[in-house]
C-alpha positions as CSV (number, residue, x, y, z in Angstrom):
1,X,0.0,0.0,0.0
2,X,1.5,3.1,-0.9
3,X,1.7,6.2,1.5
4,X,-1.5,8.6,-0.8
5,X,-3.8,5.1,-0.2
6,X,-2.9,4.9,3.5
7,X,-3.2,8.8,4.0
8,X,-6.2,8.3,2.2
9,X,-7.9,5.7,4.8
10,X,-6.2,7.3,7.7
11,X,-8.6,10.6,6.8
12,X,-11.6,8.7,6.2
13,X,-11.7,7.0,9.8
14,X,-13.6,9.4,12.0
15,X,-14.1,8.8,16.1
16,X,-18.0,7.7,16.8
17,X,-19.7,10.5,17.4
18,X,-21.2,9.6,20.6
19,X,-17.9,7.0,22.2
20,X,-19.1,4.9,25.0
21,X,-19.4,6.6,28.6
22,X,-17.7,5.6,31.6
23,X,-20.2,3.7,32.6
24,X,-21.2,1.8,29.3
25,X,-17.3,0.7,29.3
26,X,-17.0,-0.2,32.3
27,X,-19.9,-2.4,32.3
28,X,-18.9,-4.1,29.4
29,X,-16.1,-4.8,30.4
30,X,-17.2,-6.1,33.7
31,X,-19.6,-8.6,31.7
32,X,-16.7,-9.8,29.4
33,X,-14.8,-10.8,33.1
34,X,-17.9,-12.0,34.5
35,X,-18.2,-14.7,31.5
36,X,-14.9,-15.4,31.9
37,X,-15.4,-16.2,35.2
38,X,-18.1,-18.6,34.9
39,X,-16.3,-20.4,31.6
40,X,-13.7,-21.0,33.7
41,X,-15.5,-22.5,36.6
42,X,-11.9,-23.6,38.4
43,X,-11.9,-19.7,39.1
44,X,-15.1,-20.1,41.8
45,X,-14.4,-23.4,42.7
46,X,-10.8,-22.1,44.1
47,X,-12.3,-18.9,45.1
48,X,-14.9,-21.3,47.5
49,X,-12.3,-24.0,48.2
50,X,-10.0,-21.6,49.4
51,X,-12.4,-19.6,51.6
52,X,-13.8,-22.9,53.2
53,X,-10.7,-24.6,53.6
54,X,-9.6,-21.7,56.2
55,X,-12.7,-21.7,57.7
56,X,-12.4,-25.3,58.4
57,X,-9.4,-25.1,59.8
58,X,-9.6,-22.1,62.1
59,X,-12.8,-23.7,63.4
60,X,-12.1,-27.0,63.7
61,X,-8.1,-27.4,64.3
62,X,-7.3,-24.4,66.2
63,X,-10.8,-23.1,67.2
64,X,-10.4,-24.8,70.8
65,X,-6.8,-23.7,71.9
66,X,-8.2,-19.8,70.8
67,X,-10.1,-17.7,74.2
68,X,-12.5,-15.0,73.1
69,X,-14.9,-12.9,74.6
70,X,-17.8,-15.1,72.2
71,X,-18.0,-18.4,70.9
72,X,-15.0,-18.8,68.2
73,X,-17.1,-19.5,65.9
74,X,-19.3,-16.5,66.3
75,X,-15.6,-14.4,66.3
76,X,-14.7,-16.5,63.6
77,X,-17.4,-16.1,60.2
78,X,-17.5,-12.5,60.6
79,X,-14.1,-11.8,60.0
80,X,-13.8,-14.7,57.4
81,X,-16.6,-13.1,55.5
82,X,-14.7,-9.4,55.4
83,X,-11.2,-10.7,54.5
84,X,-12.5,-13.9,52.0
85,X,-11.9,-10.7,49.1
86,X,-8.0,-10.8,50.0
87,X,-7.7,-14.4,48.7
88,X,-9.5,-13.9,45.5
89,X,-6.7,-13.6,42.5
90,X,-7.5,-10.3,40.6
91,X,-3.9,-9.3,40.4
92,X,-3.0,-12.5,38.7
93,X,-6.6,-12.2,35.7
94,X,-5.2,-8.4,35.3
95,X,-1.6,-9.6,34.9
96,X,-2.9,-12.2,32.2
97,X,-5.2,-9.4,30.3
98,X,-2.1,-7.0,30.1
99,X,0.1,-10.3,28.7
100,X,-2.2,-11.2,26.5
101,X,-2.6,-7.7,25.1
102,X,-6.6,-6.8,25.7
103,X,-5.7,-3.7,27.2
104,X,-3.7,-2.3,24.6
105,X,-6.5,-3.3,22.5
106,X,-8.9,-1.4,24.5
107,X,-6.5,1.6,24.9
108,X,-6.8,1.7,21.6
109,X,-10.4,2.2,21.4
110,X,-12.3,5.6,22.0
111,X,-13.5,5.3,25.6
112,X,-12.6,6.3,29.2
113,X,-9.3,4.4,29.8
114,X,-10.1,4.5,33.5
115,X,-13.2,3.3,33.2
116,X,-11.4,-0.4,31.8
117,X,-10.2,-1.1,35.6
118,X,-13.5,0.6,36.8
119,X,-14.7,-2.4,35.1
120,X,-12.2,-4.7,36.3
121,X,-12.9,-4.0,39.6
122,X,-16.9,-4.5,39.3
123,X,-16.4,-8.0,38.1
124,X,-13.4,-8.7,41.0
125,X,-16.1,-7.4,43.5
126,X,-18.7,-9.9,42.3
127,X,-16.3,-12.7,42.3
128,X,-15.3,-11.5,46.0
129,X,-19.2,-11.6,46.5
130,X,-18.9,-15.0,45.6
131,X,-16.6,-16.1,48.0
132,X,-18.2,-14.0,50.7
133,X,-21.4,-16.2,50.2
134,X,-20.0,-19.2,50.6
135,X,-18.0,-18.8,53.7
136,X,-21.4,-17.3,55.6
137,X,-23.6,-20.5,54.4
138,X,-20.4,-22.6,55.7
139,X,-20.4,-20.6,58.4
140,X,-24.1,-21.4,59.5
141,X,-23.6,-25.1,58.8
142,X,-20.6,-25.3,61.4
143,X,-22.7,-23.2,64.0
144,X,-22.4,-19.7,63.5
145,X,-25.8,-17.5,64.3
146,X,-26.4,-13.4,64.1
147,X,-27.4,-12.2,66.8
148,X,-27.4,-8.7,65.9
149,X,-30.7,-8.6,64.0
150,X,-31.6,-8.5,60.5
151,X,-30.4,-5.2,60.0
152,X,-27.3,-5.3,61.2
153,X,-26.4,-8.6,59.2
154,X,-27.2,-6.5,56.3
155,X,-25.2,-4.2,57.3
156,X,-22.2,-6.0,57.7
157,X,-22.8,-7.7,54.2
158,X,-22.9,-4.3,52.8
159,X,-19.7,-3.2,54.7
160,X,-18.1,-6.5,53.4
161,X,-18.9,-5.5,50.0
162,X,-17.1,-2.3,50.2
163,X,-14.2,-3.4,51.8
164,X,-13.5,-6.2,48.9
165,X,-14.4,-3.3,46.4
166,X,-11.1,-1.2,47.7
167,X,-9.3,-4.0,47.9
168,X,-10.0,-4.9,44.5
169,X,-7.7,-1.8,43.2
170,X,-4.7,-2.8,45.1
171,X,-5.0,-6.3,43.3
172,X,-5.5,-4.3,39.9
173,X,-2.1,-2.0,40.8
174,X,-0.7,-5.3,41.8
175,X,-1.0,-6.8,38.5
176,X,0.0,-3.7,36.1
177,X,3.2,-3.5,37.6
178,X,3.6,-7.2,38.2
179,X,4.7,-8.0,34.7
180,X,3.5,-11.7,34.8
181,X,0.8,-13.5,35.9
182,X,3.2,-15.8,37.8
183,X,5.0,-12.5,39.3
184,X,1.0,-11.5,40.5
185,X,0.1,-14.4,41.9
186,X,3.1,-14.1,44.2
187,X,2.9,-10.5,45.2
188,X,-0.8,-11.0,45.4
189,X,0.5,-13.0,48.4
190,X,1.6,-9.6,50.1
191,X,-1.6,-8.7,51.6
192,X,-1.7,-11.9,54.0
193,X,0.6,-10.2,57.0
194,X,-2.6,-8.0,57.0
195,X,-4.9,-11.0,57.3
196,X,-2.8,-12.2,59.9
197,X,-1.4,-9.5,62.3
198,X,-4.9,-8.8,62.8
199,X,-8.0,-9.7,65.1
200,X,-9.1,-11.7,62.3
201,X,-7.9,-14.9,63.7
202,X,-7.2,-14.2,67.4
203,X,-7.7,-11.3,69.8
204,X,-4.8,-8.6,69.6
205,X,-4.4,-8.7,73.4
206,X,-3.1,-12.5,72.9
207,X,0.0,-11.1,70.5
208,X,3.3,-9.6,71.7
209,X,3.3,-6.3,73.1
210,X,5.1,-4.7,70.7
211,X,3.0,-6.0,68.0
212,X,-0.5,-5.0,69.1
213,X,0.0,-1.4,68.1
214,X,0.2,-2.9,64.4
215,X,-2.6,-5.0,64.6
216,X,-4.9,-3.1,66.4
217,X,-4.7,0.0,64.0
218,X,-4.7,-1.2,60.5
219,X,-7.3,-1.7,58.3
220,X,-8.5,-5.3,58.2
221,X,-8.8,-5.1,62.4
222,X,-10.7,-2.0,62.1
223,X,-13.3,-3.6,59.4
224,X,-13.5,-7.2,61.1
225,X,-14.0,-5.4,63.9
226,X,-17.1,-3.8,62.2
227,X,-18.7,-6.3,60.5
228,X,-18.2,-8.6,64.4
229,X,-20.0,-5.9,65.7
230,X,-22.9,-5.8,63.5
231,X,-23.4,-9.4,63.7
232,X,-22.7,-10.2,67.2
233,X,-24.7,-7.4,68.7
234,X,-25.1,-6.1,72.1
235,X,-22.9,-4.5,74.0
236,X,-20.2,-4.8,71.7
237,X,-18.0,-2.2,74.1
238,X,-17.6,-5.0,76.7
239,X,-17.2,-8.0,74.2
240,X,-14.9,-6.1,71.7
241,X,-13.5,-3.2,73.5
242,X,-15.0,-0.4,71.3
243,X,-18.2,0.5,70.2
244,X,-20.0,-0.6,66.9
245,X,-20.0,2.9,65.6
246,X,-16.3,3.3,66.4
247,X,-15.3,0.0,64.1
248,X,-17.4,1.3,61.3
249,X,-16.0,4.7,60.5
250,X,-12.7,3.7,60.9
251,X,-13.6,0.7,58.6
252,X,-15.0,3.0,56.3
253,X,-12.0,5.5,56.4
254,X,-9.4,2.7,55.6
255,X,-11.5,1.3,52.9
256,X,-12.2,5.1,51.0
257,X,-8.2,5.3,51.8
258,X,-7.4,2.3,50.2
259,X,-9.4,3.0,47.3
260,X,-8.6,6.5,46.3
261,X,-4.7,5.6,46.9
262,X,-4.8,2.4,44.6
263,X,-7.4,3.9,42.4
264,X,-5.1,6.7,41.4
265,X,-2.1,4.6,41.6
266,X,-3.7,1.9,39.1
267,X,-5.4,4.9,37.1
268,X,-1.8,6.3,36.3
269,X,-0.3,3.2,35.6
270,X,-2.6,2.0,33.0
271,X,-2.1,5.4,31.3
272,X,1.7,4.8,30.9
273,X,1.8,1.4,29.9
């Protein structure tokens, strides 16, 4: 093809006149993951496996050597059900879209480039969802109740939700700058000292000294503490230490911390790649 011909198509492609909208794009995209989800059903059957396999094993192996305030299983589901996002792989499904070269494809294209991990994010959140379901009907079969009403078990559903949902945008920064999918899954393994040097599992006061400052003010403690509160009711002040209202805004805070931060942070890096 000689350069008049290919001047001559290059001025005869126009942009759409109306491109897609944030929102149109990012719900595409979302439904494209979401179908890749369930054509892949290995994805939600490791995503459940996982999520029951620590339940199973906190409950039933190291359930009677842990004191709490509660029954351990009732301290147990609640903060299962807010962390079972941070096992879900979304670094490693956004490693393997920037390999495989879908997002240069769609950076490419004539529509919001942040809206593609907007996207991203919707269908990692719906995923999390998943997983989040499966611990709680787990969790009822091995004796966990709510005692906290039905509003406050919606609640703490709700609060779950968000948390995953911030979350989601560390995993998506995680796997831009990964480089592989085998470097993602790896790194995706960074967030489990939060999991852990938390109240997630045990109660701070049984840790070290000099570790309880850590794991008493970071942001999985702060949001298992919420979502505990909302299902265990009562006088959560006696039983937890802190009030329910106190757990939530500073669950709240993290969580819009963590996603502005790794919003912005993924948001950049998807521009430069």
């Amino acid at each position: 093809m000689n350069t008049a011909s290919a001047t001559s198509i290059s001025a005869s492609i126009h942009p759409p006149a109306n491109p897609p909208g944030v929102w149109a794009t990012a719900s595409t995209y979302a439904g494209r993951t979401i179908r890749q989800f369930i054509r892949t059903p290995q994805l939600l059957i490791v995503n459940a496996v996982t999520s029951t396999m620590f339940l199973l094993i906190f409950r039933f192996v190291f359930g009677g050597a842990i004191t709490t305030e509660v029954k351990y299983v009732n301290f147990l589901i609640p903060a299962l059900a807010a962390v079972s996002g941070l096992f879900a792989g979304g670094a490693v499904g956004v490693a393997e879209d920037l390999e495989s070269g879908l997002f240069d494809r769609l950076r490419s294209l004539p529509v919001p480039r942040p809206a593609v991990l907007l996207g991203r994010s919707l269908a990692d959140t719906a995923l999390n969802a998943w997983g989040t379901v499966v611990t709680l009907l787990v969790g009822f079969l091995v004796g966990f109740r709510v005692n906290g009403g039905l509003v406050g078990a919606l609640a703490a559903l709700a609060l779950c939700l968000v948390f995953s949902t911030a979350f989601t945008w560390l995993m998506i920064f995680l796997g831009l700058v990964s480089g592989s999918a085998q470097a993602a899954q790896g790194m995706s393994f960074s967030v489990f000292p939060l999991i852990f040097v938390s109240s997630a599992y045990v109660p701070v006061e049984s840790m070290p000294g000099w570790l309880q400052p850590i794991a008493e003010n970071q942001p999985v403690t702060a949001m298992v503490g919420a979502v505990r509160a909302l299902t265990i009711g009562g006088d959560t002040e006696a039983l937890l230490g802190h009030s329910t209202t106190w757990f939530v805004v500073r669950s709240l805070l993290w969580s819009a911390v963590i996603l502005v931060v790794f919003a912005g942070l993924s948001a950049r890096r998807f521009a430069r790649l």
